[in-house]
N, C-alpha and C positions, 0 to 999 in steps of 0.2 A: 504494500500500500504506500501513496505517495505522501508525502505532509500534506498538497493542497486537499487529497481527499479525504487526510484524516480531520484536517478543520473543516470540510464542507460535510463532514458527518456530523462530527461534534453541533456544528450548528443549526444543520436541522434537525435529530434527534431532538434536541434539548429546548429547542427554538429561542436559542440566541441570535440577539442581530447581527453583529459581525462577530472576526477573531481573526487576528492578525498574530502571524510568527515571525518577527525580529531577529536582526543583530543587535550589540552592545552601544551601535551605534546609532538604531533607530530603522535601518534600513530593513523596509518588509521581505521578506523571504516567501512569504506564501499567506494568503487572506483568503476571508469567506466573509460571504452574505453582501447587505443591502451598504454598508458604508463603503469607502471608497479605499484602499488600500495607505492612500497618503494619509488621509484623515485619523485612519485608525493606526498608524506607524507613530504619526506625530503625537497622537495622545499617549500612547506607551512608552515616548520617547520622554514627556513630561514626569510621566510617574515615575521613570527612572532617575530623571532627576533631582524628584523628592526623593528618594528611597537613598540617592547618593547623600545627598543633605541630612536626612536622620542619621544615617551611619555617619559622618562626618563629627556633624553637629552633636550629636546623642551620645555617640560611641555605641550604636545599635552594633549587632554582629547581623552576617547574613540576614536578608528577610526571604522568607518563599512567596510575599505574598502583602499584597495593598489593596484595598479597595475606595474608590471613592462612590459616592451616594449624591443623588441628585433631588431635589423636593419631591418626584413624582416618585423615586425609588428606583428610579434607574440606577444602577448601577455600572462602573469600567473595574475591571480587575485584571491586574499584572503581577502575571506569575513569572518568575525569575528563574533561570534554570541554567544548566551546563551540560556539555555534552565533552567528553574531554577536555579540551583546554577553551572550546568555544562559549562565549557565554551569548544564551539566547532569551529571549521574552516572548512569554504567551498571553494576548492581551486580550478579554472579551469584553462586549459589553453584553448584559447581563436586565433585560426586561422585570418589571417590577413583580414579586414572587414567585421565581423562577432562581432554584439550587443548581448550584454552580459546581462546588467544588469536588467531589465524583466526576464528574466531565473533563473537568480542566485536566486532574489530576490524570485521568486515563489517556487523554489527549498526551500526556506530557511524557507518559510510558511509551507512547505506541511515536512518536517520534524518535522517542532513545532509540527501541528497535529498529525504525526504518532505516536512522542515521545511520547508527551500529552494522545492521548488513550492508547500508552502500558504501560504506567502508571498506566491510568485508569482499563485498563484490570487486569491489575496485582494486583490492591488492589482491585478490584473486588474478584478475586481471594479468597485474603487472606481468607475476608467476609464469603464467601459463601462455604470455606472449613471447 
């Protein structure tokens, strides 16, 4: 399975509106649903930014995990992650009474996998050229 179709499951399954998968630097890698990739790249790129300021400011350690809340109850949630030495973000936004975290969290396994074999495919690759 690819990333984009493991966020275009996640997304409908659960009926989030988008989810965007990041670099460290904001750049989308792979999005779903009705927001636009830029839009939902730049908002994950913000929350990273706070996430760097508490750990900075705070002396927080690692977080797996931020949510911001809107009056209506929308919710954006960024999940923070690594894949070897990569560091990635998985960003959703998250419709009012609608559970999240089972989803994200499964999404964020079935990435490591994907990564993990095209890894593996690829020096397979190397190998056997």
């Amino acid at each position: 399975m690819q990333v984009q179709e493991i966020l275009n499951q996640m997304v409908q399954e659960h009926h989030f509106l988008s989810a965007v998968l990041t670099d460290s630097s904001g750049f989308p890698l792979a999005s779903a649903a009705c927001e636009t990739a830029e839009v939902s790249a730049a908002i994950a790129l913000q929350l990273q930014r706070v996430a760097e300021s508490a750990r900075n400011r705070v002396g927080m350690k690692t977080m797996n995990e931020i949510s911001m809340f809107d009056d209506s109850g929308h919710r954006w949630v960024y999940r923070p992650f690594s894949i070897d030495k990569h560091d990635l973000v998985l960003a959703v936004s998250v419709p009012p009474n609608i559970s999240y975290r089972r989803a994200t969290t499964q999404a964020i396994r079935q990435i490591r996998e994907t990564w993990a074999f095209g890894e593996a495919s690829r020096s397979f690759q190397k190998i056997t050229s």
